[in-house]
C-alpha positions as a Python dict, from the first residue, in 0.01 Angstrom:
ca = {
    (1, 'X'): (0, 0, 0),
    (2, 'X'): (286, 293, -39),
    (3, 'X'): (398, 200, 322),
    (4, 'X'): (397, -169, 228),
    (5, 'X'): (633, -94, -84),
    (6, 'X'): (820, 152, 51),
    (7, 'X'): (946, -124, 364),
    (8, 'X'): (933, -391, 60),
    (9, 'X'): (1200, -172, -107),
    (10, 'X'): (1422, -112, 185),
    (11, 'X'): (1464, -497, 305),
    (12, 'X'): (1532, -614, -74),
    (13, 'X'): (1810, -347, -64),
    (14, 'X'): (1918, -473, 256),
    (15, 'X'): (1926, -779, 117),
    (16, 'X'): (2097, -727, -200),
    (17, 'X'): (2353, -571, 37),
    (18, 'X'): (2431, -874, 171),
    (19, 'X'): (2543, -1013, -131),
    (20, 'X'): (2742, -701, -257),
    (21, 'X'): (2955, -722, 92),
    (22, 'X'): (2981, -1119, 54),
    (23, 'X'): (3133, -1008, -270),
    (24, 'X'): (3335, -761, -199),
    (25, 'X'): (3489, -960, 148),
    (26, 'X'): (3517, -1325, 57),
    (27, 'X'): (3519, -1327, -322),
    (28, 'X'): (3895, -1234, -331),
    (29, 'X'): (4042, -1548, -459),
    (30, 'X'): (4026, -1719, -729),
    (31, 'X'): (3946, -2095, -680),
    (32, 'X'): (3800, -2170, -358),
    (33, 'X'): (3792, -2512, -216),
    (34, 'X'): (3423, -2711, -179),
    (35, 'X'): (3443, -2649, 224),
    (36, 'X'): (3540, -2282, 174),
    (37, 'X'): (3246, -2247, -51),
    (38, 'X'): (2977, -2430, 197),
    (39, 'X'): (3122, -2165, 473),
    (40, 'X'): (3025, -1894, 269),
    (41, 'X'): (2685, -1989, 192),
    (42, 'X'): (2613, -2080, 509),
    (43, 'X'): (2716, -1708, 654),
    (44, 'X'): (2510, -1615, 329),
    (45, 'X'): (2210, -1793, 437),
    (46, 'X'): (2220, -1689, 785),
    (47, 'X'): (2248, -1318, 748),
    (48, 'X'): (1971, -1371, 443),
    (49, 'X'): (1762, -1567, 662),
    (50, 'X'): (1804, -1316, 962),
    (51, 'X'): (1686, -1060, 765),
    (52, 'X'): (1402, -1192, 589),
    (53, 'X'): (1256, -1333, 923),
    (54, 'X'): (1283, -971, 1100),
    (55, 'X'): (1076, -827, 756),
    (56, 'X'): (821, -1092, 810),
    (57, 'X'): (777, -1100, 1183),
    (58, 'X'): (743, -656, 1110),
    (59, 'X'): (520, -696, 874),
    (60, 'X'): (291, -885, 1067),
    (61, 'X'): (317, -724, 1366),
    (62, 'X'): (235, -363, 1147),
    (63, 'X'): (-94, -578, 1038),
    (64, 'X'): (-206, -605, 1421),
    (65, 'X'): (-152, -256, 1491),
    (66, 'X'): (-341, -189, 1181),
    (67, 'X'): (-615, -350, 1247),
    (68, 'X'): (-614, -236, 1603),
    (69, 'X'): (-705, 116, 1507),
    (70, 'X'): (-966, -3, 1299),
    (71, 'X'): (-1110, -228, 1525),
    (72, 'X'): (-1094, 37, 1827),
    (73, 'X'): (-1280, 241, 1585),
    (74, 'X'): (-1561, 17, 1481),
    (75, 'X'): (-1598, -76, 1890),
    (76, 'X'): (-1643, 305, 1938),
    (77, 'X'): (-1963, 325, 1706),
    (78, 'X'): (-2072, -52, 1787),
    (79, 'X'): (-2031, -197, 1471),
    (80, 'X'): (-1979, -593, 1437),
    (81, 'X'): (-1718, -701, 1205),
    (82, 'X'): (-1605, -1042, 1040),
    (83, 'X'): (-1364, -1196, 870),
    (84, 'X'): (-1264, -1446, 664),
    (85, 'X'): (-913, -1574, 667),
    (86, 'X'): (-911, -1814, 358),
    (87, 'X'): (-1019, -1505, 139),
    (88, 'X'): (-640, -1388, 215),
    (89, 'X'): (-506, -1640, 52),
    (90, 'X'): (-746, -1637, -250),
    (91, 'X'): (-516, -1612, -589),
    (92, 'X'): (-729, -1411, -810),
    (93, 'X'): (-800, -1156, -516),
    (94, 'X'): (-454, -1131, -460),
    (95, 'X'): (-399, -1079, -806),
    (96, 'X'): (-632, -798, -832),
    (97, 'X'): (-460, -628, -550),
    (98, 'X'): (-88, -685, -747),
    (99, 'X'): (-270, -532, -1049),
    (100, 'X'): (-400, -213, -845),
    (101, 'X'): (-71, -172, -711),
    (102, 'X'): (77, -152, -1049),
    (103, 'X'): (-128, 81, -1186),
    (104, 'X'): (-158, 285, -909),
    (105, 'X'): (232, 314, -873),
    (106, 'X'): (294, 316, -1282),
    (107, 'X'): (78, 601, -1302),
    (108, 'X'): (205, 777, -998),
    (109, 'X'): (436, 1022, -1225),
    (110, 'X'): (148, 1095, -1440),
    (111, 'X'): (-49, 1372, -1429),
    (112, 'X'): (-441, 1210, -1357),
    (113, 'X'): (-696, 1366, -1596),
    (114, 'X'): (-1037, 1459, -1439),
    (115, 'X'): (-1233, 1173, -1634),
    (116, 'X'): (-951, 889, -1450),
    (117, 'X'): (-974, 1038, -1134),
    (118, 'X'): (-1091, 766, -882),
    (119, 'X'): (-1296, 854, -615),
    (120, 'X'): (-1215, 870, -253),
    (121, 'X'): (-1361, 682, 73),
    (122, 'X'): (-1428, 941, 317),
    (123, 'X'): (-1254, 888, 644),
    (124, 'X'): (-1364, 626, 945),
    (125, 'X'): (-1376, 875, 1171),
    (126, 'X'): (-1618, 1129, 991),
    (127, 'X'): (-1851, 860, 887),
    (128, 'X'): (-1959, 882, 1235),
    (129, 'X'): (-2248, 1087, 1206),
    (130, 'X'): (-2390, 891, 941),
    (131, 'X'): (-2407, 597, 1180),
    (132, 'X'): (-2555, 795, 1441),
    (133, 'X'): (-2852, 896, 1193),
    (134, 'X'): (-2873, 524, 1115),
    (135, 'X'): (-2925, 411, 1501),
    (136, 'X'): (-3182, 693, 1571),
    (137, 'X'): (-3357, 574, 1262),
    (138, 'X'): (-3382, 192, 1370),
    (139, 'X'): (-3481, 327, 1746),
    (140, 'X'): (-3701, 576, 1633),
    (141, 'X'): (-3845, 244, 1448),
    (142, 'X'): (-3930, 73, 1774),
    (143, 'X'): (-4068, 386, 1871),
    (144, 'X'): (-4321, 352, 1616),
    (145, 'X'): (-4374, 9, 1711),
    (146, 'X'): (-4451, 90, 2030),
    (147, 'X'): (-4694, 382, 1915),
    (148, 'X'): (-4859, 73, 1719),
    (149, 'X'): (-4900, -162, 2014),
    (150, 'X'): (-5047, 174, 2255),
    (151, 'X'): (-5264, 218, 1978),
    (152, 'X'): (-5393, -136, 2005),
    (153, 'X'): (-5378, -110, 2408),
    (154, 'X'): (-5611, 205, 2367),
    (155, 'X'): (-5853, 50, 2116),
    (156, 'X'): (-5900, -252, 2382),
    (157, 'X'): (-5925, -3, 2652),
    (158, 'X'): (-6198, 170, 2447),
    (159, 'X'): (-6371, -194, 2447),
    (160, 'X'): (-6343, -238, 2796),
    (161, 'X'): (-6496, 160, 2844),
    (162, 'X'): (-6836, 64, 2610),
    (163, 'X'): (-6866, -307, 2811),
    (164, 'X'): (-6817, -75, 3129),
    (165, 'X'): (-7118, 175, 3012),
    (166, 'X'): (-7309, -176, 2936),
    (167, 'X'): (-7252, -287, 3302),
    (168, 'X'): (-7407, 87, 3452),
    (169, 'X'): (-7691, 87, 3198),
    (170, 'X'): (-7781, -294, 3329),
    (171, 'X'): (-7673, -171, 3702),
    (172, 'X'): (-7926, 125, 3639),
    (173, 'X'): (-8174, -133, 3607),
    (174, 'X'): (-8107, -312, 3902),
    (175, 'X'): (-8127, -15, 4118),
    (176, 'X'): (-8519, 80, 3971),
    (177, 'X'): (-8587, -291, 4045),
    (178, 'X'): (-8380, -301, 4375),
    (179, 'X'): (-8396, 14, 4579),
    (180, 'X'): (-8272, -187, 4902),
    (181, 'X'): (-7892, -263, 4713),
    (182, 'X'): (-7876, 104, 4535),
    (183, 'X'): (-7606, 188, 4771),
    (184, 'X'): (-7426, -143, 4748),
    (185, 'X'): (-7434, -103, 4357),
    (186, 'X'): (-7355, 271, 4344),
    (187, 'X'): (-7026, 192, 4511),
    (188, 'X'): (-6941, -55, 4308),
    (189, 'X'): (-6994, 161, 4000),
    (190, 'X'): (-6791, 431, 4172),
    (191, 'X'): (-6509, 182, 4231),
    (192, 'X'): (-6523, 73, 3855),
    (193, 'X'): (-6534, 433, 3736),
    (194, 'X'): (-6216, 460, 3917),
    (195, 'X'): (-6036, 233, 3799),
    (196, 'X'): (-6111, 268, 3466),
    (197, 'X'): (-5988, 641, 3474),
    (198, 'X'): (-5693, 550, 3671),
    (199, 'X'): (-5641, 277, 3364),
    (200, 'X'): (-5670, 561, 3121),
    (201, 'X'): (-5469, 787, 3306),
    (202, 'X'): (-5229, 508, 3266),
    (203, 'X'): (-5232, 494, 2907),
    (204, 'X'): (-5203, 857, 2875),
    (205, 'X'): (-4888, 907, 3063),
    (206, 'X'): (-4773, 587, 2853),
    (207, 'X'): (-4812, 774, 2537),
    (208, 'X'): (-4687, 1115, 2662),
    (209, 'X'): (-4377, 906, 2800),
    (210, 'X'): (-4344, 756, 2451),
    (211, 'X'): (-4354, 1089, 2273),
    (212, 'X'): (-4080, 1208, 2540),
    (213, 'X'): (-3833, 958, 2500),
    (214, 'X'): (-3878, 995, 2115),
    (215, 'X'): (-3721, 1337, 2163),
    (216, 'X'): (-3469, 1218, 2401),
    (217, 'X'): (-3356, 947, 2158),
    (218, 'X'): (-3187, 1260, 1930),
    (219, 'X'): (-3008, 1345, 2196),
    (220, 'X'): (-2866, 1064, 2369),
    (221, 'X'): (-2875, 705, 2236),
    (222, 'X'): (-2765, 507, 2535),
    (223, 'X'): (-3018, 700, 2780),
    (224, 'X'): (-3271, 645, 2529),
    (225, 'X'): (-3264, 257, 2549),
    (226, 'X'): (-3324, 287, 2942),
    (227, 'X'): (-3607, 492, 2813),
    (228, 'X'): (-3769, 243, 2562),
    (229, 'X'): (-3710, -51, 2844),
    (230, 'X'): (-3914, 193, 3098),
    (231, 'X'): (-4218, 232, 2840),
    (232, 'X'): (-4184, -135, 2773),
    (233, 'X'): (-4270, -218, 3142),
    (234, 'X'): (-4542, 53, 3167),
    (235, 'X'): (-4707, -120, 2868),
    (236, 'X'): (-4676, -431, 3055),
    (237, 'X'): (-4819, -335, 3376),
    (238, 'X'): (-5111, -128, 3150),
    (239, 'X'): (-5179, -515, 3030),
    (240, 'X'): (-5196, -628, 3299),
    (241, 'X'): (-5460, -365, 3480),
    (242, 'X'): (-5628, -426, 3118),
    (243, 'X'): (-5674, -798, 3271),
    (244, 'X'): (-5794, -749, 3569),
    (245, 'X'): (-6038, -494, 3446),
    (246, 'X'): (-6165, -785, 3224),
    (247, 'X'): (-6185, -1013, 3543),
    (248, 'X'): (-6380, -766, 3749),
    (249, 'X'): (-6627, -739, 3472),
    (250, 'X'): (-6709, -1071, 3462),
    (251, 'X'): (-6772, -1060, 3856),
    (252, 'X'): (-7022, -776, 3760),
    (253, 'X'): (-7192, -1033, 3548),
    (254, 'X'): (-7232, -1293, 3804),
    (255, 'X'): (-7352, -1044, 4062),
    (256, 'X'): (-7639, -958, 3815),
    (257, 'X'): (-7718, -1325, 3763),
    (258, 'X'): (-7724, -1337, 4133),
    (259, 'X'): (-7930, -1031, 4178),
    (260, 'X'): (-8234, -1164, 3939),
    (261, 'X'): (-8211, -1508, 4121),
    (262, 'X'): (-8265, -1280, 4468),
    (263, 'X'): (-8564, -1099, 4276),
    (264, 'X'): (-8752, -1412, 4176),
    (265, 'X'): (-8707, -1545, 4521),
    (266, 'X'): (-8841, -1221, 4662),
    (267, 'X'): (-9132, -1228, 4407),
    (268, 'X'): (-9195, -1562, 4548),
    (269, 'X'): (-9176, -1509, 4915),
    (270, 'X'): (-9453, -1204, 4852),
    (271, 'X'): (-9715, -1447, 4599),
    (272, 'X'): (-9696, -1687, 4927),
    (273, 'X'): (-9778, -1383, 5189),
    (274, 'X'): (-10045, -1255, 5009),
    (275, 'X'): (-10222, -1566, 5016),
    (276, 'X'): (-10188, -1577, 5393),
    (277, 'X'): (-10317, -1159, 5417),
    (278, 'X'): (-10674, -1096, 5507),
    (279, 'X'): (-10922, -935, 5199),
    (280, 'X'): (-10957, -529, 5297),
}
């Protein structure tokens, strides 16, 4: 606003200039004829019209290197900004601006007393920090979320554990009944203990890598959302072993169904040899 006045001031001067030296060359006569007249307002409006068209074309241009710095700023820290061009030519704003600048330039000479002493906006460039803090707060947010959703991944993988120590309690079974497919079902238990570990080791490493990049986030931001993307794809590959774990224990289901079929059928095959067996 003080540079603003200060180049207002300088181009009114310039331009009551031009009427002091239209005065002082051309007024010399006394009567002047209509045609002498029109000549000199015409060179009057000219040089007026020159001058006021360099203060506005200035003015503007200051704006847009105004505004440059501020918007280089704001792109440094990623902020989004908008704007809304008919609020510069709203009256009563424009008003209230006309009324700060008169009483902050009335009041100039005065001496301020604590109690009227308005206070200051702290710099652009020191407010930096405070939207760092802001960022690591919303990421360490997602963080969290993601804590949630492992949470939720573990508590299904928990599920899947108890169906699993259903399945070798009922496989257990089997084998007392069936001692000819013990080996055939032992491996198959092996395989699923297996995978179920690696599935928890999988989840483990997830939350450790969580925890990790929680850390990292304080130190760099931009590293950190490579980070959160990685853990995002770890989560969805856990899902997906989480699904086929669910698939292969529904296989295990059908191989007991077929299992008890193969015991009847066995029961029945011996009922119809003993009949055909001599009496000791």
């Amino acid at each position: 606003m003080r540079f603003a006045r200060s180049k207002r001031g300088l181009r009114l001067k310039t331009v009551d200039s031009c009427f002091q030296d239209l005065k002082d060359s051309r007024l010399v006569e006394e009567t002047f004829t209509i045609d002498e007249v029109t000549e000199i307002l015409d060179g009057l409006q000219t040089v007026v019209h020159s001058e006021v068209e360099s203060e506005l074309i200035n003015t503007a241009y200051t704006n847009v290197l105004l505004l440059r710095q501020l918007f280089s700023q704001a792109e440094k820290w990623y902020l989004k900004l908008q704007t809304d061009i008919s609020e510069l030519e709203n009256r009563e704003l424009l008003e209230q601006v006309a009324e700060f600048e008169k009483a902050e330039f009335t009041s100039a000479n005065k001496k301020p007393s604590s109690e009227l002493i308005k206070p200051k906006l702290a710099p652009l460039n020191e407010g930096g920090s405070e939207l760092l803090n802001k960022e690591i707060t919303r990421l360490q947010e997602e963080n969290e979320k993601l804590k949630t959703r492992l949470k939720t991944i573990e508590t299904q993988a928990t599920s899947a554990l108890d169906e699993k120590s259903k399945l070798e309690k009922s496989l257990k079974d089997l084998q007392m009944i069936q001692g000819d497919q013990k080996t055939n079902i032992t491996k198959d238990i092996s395989e699923l203990e297996d995978t179920m570990s690696a599935l928890r080791c999988q989840f483990e490493k997830t939350l450790n890598d969580s925890t990790a990049n929680q850390k990292f986030l304080e130190e760099n931001l931009v590293t950190t959302k490579h980070d959160l993307l990685k853990v995002q794809d770890q989560l969805s590959t856990a899902e997906k072993e989480l699904e086929k774990k669910f698939q292969q224990t529904a296989a295990y289901r059908n191989m007991k169904e077929i299992l008890t079929k193969k015991n009847e059928q066995i029961k029945d095959l011996r009922r119809r040899l003993s009949r055909y067996e001599p009496d000791d």
